[in-house]
N, C-alpha and C positions, 0 to 999 in steps of 0.2 A: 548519613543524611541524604546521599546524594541518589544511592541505591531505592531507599523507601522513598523521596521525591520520584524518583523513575517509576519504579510501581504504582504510587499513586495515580501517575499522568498513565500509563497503560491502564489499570483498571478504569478511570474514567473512560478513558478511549476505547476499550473493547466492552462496555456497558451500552455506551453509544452506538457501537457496531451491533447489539444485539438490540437492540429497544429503535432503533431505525430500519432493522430488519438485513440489513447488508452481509447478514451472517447465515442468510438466508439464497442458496444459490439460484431461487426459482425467480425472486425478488428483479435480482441483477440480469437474468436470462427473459424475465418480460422486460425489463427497459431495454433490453439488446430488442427484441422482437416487436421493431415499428410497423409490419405489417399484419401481425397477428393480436398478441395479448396486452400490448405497451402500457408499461405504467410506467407514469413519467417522476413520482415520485422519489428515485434515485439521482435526479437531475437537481430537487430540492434539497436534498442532502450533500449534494454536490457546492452546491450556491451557496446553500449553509456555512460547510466547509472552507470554504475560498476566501467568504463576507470572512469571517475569525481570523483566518490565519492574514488577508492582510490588512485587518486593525491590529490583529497582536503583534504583527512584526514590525508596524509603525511603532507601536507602545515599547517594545522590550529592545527595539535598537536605538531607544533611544537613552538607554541606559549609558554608562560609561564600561561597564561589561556584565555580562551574566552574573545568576546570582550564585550560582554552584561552579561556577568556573572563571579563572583567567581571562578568557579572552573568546571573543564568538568564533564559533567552525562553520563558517560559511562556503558556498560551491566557490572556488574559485576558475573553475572549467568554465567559458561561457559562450563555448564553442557548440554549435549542431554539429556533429560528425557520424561518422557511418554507425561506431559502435551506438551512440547514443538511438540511433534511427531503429536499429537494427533491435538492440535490446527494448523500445517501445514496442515496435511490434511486435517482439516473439511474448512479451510481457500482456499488451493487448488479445492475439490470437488465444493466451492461457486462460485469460478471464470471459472472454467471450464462450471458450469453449467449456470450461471448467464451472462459470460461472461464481466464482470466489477469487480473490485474490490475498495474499499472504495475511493480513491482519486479518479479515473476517474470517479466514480458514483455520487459523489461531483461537476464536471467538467460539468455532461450529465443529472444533476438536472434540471437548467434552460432552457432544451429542451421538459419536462416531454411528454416525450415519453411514451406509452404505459409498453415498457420494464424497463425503469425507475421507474415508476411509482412502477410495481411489486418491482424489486428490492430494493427499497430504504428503505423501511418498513421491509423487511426481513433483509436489512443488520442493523436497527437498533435493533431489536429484538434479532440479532446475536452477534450484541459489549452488548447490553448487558447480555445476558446468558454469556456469556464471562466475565464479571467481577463479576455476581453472581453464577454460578454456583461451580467455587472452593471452595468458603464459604460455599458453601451447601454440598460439599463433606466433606468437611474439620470436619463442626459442625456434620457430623451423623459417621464420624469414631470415 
């Protein structure tokens, strides 16, 4: 059950990403571009997003715990620190430049596009420096 709960909640969520356009890299590269093409409508998808997630997390933490699980998996880190900073922007720098970021790139797979096609090797190459490269910092301090 918990598996087709997950699928469902991603198919909604990458339907959204395609019917809001955000699956669309030109989309996300006019709202980067305030001095040329700006379309600011990625800002209301943004507001959208924000407005839902914090009345749904008012509504769902007010449960006594989830409905597919034990107990909620909340951030417990609530610290700014370098990684945190560091991973925004090389995360930021990929979206601006790329123009997609990992869920809509998921969404703009089964169009393999040219731009896709680049991206989607780099963004795997990218999650994983991401989960190896702390370990490599970590083991040569």
């Amino acid at each position: 059950m918990k598996t087709f709960a997950g699928f469902i909640c991603g198919l909604i969520f990458g339907v959204g990403l395609v019917i809001s356009g955000m699956s669309n890299p030109a989309k996300v590269l006019n709202f980067l571009d305030i001095a040329g093409t700006w379309d600011p409508s990625l800002a209301f998808v943004m507001g959208g997003a924000v407005l839902v997630t914090f009345f749904g997390y008012r509504v769902v933490l007010n449960r006594a715990s989830p409905m597919m699980s034990g107990v909620f998996h909340l951030p417990q880190n609530k610290d700014i620190d370098g990684q945190l900073l560091t991973g925004a922007a090389v995360f930021g720098v990929g979206w601006g430049l790329g123009g997609l970021c990992p869920g809509p790139a998921f969404t703009a797979l089964p169009l393999m596009s040219t731009g896709i096609i680049a991206f989607f090797p780099a963004l795997l190459i990218g999650m994983w420096a991401g989960r190896m490269v702390p370990g490599i910092l970590a083991a040569r301090a």
